[in-house]
C-alpha positions in Angstrom: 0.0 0.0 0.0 1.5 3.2 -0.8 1.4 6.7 1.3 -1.3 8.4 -0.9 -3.3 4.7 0.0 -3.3 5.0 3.9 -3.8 9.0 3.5 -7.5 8.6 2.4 -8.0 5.3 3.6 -8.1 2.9 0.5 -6.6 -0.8 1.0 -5.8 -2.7 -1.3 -7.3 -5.9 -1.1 -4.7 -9.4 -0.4 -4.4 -11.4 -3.2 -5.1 -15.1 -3.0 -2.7 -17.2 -1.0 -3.0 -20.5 -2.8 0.6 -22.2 -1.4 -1.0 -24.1 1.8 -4.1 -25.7 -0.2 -2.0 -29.5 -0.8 -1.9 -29.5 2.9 -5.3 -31.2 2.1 -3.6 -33.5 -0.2 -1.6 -34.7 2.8 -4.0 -34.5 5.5 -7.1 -36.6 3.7 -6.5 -39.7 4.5 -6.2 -38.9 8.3 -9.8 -36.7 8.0 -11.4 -39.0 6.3 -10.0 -41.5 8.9 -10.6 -39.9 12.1 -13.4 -38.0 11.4 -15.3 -41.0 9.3 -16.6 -39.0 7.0 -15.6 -39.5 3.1 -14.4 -36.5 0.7 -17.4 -36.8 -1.9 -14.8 -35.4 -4.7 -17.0 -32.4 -5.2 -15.1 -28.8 -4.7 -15.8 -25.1 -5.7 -13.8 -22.2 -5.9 -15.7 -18.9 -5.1 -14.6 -15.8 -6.5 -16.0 -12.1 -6.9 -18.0 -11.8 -10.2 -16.2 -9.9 -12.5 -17.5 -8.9 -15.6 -14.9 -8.6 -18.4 -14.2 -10.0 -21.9 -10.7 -10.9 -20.6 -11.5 -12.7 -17.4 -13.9 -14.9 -19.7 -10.8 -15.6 -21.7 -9.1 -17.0 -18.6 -12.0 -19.3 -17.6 -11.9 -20.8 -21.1 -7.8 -21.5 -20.1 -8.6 -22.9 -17.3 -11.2 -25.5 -18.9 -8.9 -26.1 -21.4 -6.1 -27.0 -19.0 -8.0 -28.8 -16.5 -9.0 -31.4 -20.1 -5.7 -31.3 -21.4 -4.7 -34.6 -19.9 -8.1 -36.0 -20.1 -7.3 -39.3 -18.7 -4.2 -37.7 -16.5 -7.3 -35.5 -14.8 -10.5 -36.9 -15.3 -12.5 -33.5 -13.9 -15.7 -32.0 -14.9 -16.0 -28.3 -14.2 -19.0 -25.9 -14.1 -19.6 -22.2 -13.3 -22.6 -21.1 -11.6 -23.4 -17.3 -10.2 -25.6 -17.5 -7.4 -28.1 -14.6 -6.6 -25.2 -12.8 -4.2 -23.3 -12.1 -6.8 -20.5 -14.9 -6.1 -19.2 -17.0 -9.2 -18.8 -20.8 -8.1 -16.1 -22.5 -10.5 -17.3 -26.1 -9.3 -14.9 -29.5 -10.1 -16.0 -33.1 -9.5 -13.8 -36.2 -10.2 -13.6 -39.8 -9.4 -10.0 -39.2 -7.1 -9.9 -37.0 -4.4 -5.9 -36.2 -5.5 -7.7 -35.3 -9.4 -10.0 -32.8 -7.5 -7.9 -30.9 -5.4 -5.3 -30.6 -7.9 -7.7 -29.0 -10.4 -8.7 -26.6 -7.6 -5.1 -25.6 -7.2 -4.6 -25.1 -10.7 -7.6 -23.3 -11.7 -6.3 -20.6 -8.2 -3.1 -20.4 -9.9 -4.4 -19.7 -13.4 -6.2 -16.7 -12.1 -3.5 -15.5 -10.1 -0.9 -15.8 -13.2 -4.1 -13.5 -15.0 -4.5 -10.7 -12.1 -7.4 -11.9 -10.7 -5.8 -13.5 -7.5 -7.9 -10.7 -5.5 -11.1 -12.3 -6.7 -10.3 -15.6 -5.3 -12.4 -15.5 -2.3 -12.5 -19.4 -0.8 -12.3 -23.0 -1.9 -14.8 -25.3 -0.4 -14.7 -29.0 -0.2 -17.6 -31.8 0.5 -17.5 -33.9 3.5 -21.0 -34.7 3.3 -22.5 -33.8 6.3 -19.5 -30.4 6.6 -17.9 -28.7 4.6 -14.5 -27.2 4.8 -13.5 -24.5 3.7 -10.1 -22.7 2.5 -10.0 -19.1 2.6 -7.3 -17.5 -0.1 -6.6 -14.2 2.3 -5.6 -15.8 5.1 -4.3 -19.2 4.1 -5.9 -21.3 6.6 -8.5 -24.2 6.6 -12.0 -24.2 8.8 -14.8 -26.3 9.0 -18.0 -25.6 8.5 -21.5 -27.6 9.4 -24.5 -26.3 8.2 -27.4 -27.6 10.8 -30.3 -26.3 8.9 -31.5 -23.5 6.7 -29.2 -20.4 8.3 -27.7 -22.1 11.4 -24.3 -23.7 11.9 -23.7 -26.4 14.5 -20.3 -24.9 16.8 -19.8 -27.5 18.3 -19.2 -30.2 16.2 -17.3 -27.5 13.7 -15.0 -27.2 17.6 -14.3 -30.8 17.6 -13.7 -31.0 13.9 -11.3 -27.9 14.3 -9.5 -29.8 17.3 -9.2 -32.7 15.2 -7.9 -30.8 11.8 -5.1 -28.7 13.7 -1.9 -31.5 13.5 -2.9 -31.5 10.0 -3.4 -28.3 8.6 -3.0 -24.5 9.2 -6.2 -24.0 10.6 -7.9 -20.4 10.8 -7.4 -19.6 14.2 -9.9 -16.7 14.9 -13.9 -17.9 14.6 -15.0 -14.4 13.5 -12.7 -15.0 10.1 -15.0 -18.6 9.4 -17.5 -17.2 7.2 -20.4 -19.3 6.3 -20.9 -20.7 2.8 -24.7 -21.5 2.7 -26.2 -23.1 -0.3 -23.3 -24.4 -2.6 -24.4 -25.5 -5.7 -22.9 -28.8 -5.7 
């Protein structure tokens, strides 16, 4: 941020920190392990809208690179916008590894095409939780929907306590923002 920044009071928003996302790579087999519940091999990136010609261009890379290998990465993508204005780049595959590499791409591709300050989360299906990566800070939480607009604390605590050996876990529950209705 530069001194004409901090004089009126603009900040400039993080870019995406996509380095600590293979800690799930590492970590899955103990999660789905301990916590007996399965990765379904469903993720979604969510990122700030942003509508431009050129952005559009980087979501076609992306497709493109994700079905390069075709067999090497057997994904499927889709996007969706929901109705808070949230683009959902979602990937499903048949191995876990396949999925989460795809996610990690797809962040990198729009870093490398300045658009690393729309990348906003990436959220993966555990079935009954989710859990969620945040790109500004860099760190993992869960999150358990219990019904339409309320989150079960508890459970997301012992989840937390359980995820912590394994992963850089957000550390302040104010930052674990609630991702209700993914379009999975």
């Amino acid at each position: 941020m530069g001194f004409f920044d901090s004089l009126f009071g603009r900040t400039k928003i993080p870019v995406g920190k996509t380095d600590q996302l293979f800690a799930l790579s590492t970590a899955l087999l103990d999660i789905e392990t301990r916590l007996s519940t399965p990765f379904n091999k469903k993720a979604a990136l969510v990122l700030r809208t942003v509508d431009n010609h050129h952005f559009e261009s980087i979501e076609k890379d992306v497709n493109d690179s994700l079905h390069l290998g075709g067999k090497d990465m057997p994904v499927t993508t889709r996007h969706v916008d929901d109705n808070e204005g949230f683009r959902w780049i979602i990937v499903e595959g048949t191995e876990a590894d396949d999925v989460i590499t795809a996610m990690h791409l797809t962040a990198d591709l729009l870093l490398e095409g300045g658009y690393g300050d729309s990348l906003l989360a990436a959220m993966f299906d555990f079935s009954s939780w989710y859990l969620i990566y945040s790109y500004r800070r860099g760190n993992f939480y869960p999150f358990v929907p219990q019904s339409r607009h309320d989150r079960n604390d508890s459970r997301e605590f012992r989840i937390t306590e359980t995820l912590k050996p394994y992963m850089p876990i957000e550390k302040d529950p104010d930052r674990r923002y609630a991702l209700w209705d993914p379009p999975f």
